[in-house]
C-alpha positions as CSV (number, residue, x, y, z in Angstrom):
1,X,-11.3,-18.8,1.5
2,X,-10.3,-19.5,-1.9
3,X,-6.5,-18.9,-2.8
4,X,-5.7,-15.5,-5.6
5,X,-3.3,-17.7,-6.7
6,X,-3.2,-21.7,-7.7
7,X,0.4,-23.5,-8.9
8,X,-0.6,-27.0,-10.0
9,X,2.0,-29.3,-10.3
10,X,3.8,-27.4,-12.7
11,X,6.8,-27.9,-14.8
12,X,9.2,-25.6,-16.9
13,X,12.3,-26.3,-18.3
14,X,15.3,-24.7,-20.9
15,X,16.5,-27.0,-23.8
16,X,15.7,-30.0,-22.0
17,X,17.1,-28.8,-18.7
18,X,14.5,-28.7,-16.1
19,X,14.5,-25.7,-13.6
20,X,10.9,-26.6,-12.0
21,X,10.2,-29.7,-11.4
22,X,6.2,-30.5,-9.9
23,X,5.8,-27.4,-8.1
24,X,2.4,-27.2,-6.4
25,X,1.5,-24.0,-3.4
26,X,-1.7,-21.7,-3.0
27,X,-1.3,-17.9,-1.9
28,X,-4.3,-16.5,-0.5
29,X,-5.3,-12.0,-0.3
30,X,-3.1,-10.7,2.1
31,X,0.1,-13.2,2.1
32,X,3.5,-11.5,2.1
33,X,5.9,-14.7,0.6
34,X,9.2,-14.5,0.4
35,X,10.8,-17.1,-1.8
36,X,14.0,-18.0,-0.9
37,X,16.8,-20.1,-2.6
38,X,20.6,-20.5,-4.2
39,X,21.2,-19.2,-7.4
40,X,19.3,-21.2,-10.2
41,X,17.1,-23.2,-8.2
42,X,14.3,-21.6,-10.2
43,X,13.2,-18.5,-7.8
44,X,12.5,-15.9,-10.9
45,X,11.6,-18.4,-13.3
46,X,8.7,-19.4,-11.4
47,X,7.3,-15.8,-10.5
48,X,7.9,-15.7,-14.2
49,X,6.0,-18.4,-15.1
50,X,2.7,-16.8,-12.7
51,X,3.1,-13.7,-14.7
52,X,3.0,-15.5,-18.1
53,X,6.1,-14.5,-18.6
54,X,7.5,-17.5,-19.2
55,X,5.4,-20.7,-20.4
56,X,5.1,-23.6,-18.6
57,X,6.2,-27.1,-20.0
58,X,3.1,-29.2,-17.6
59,X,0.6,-28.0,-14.8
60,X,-1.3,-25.2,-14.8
61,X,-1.2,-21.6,-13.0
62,X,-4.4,-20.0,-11.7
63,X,-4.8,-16.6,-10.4
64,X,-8.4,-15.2,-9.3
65,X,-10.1,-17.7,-11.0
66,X,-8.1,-17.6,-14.5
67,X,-5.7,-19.5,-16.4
68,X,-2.1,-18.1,-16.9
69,X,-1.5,-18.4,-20.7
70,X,0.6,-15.1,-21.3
71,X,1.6,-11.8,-20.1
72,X,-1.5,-10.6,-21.7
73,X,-4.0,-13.0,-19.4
74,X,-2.6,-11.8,-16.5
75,X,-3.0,-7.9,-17.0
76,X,-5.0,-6.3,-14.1
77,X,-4.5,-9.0,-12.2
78,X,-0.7,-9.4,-11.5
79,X,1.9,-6.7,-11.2
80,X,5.2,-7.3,-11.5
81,X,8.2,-5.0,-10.1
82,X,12.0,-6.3,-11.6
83,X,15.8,-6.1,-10.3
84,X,16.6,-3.7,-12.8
85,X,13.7,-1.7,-12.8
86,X,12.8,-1.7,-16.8
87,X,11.6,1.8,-16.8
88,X,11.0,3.3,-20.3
89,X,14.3,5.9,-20.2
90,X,12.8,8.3,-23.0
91,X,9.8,9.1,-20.9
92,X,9.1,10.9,-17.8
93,X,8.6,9.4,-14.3
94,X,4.8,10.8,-14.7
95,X,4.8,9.1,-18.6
96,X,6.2,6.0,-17.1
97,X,3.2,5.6,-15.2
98,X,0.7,7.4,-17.5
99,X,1.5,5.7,-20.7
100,X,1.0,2.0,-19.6
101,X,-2.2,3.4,-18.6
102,X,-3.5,4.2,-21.7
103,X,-2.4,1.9,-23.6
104,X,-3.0,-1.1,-21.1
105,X,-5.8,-0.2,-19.4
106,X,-7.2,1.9,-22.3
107,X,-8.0,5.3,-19.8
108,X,-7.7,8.8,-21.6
109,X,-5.0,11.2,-20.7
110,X,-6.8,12.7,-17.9
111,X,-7.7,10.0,-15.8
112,X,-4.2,8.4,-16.2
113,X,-2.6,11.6,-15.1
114,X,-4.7,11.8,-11.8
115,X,-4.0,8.3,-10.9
116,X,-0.3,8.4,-11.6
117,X,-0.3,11.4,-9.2
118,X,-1.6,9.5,-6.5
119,X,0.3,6.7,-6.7
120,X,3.4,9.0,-6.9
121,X,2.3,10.5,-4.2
122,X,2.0,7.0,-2.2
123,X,5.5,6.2,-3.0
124,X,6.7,10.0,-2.3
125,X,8.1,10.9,-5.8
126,X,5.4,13.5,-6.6
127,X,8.2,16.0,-6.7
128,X,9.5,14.0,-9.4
129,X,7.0,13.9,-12.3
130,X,9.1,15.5,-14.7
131,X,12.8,13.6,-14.1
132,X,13.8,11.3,-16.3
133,X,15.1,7.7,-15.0
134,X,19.2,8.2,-15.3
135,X,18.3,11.6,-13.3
136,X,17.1,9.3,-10.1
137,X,18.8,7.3,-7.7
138,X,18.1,3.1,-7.7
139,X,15.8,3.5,-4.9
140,X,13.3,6.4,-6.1
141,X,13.3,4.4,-9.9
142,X,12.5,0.7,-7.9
143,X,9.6,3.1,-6.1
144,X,8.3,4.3,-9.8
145,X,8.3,0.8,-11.3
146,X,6.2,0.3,-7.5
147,X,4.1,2.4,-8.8
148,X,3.7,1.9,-12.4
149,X,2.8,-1.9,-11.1
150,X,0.0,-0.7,-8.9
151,X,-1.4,1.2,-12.0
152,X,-2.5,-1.9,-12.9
153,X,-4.6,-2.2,-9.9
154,X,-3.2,-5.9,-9.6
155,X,-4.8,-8.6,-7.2
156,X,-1.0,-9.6,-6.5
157,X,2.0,-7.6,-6.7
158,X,5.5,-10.1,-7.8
159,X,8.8,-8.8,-6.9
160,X,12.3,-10.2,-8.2
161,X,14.7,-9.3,-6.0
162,X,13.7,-5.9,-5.6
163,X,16.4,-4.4,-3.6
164,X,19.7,-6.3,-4.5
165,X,21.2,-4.2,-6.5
166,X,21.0,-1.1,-4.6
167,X,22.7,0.3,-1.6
168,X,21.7,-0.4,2.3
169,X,20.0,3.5,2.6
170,X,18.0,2.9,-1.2
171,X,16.7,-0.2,-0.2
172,X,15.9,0.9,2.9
173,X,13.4,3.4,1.0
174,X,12.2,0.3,-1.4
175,X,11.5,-1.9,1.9
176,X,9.1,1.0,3.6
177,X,7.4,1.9,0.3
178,X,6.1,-2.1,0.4
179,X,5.9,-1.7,4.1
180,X,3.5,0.7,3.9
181,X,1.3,-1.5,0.7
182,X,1.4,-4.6,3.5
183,X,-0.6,-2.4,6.0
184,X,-2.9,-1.4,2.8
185,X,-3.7,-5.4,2.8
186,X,-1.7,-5.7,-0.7
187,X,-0.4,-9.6,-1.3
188,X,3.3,-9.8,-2.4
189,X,5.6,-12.7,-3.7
190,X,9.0,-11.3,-3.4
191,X,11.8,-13.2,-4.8
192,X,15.2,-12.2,-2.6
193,X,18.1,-13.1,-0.6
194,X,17.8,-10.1,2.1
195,X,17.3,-11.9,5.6
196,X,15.3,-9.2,6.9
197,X,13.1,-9.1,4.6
198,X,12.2,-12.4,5.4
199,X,11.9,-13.0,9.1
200,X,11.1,-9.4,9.3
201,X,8.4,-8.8,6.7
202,X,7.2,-11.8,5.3
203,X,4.9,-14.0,7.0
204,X,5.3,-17.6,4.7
205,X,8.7,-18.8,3.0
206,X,8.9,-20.8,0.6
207,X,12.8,-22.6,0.2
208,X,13.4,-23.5,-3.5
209,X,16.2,-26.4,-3.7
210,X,16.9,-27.6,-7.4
211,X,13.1,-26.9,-9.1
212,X,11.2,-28.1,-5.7
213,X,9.8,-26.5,-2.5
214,X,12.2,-27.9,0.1
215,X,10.5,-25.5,2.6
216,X,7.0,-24.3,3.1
217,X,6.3,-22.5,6.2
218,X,6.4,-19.1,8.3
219,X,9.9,-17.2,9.3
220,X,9.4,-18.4,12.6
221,X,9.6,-22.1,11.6
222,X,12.3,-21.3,9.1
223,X,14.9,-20.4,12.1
224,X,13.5,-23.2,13.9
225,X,13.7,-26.2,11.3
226,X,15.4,-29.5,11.3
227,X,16.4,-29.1,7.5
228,X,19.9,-28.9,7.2
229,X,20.3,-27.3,3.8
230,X,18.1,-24.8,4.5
231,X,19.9,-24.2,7.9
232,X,22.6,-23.9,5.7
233,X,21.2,-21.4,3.5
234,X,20.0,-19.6,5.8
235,X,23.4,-19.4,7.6
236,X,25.0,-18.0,4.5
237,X,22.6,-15.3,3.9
238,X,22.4,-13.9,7.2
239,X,26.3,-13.0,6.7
């Protein structure tokens, strides 16, 4: 079976400073990935960088079958969900959705319209077309941008740290909305610190240490390894 998604030996670095240093891993349809790590070991600049987000200095980025040059390579084939949500706050939760969709994917107003319904429906916020973003709580706006991503109808969904910044109860409601796109077969590289999102949900890990996979391997042989600073870590974030 042939991976959705390629990292070659890549490289990426800010005025000289290097944040990822030869970082090489395949994800294959289907894989849930958690990628784990302490603060600037270069865990959102690499799901950046496979979103063409953010350009790489060396290597090369492949996803089904086609070179990540920019955002614009990747569209329809990589969705990407943020911390902070980034939804548009002068539209609607149905125009968040229905917008990108006719301007991305070039559909007229109708057919953007049904398909935002049923992907508000999916997440459970069809009773919220018409709210505007400051009128929802952290949880329902993470499960619109959800939403708006799978609009896309992406081969892989990216998520950066997609329930930090809410409350235990909202990111409860985040972690069963991508519960339920798991079962639908959806593959997911989630960029986080939650513990149970990783031994619970996730079945690879991948342990970031200064630019370089330290770790590669499922939550069961993550609690089980020899490496000490990913003990460590582990440790810490299980507080």
């Amino acid at each position: 079976m042939e991976p959705i998604v390629q990292v070659r030996n890549i490289y990426k670095d800010y005025n000289k400073t290097e944040v990822l240093k030869g970082i090489s891993f395949d994800i294959f349809k289907g894989e849930i990935v958690s990628i784990i790590g302490s603060s600037g070991s270069g865990k959102s600049t690499l799901i950046r960088c496979i979103n063409g987000l953010e350009k790489i200095k060396n290597g090369e980025i492949i996803v089904d079958k086609k070179v990540v040059g920019d955002s614009r390579s990747v569209i329809g084939k990589v969705g990407m969900v943020f911390q902070d949500f980034n939804l548009f706050p002068h539209y609607t939760v149905l125009e968040n959705i229905v917008n990108p969709c006719k301007v991305i994917r070039k559909m007229n107003t109708d057919e953007a319209k049904e398909l935002a319904m049923s992907l508000l429906k999916k997440v459970k916020l069809e009773d919220k077309i018409n709210e505007y973003p400051k009128n929802l709580s952290g949880g329902q706006q993470q499960r619109v941008a959800i939403a708006r991503a799978l609009s896309m109808e992406p081969e892989v969904i990216l998520f950066d740290e997609p329930t930090s910044s809410l409350d235990p109860e909202l990111a409860y409601e985040v972690f069963n909305t991508m519960k339920s796109l798991a079962k639908e077969g959806f593959t997911m590289v989630i960029v986080t610190h939650q513990i149970n999102m990783v031994t619970n949900f996730s079945n690879r890990v991948i342990f970031l240490e200064n630019g370089k996979i330290s770790f590669d391997g499922s939550p069961k042989e993550l609690m089980e390894t020899d490496n000490e600073r990913v003990k460590q870590f582990i440790k810490m974030i299980a507080l």
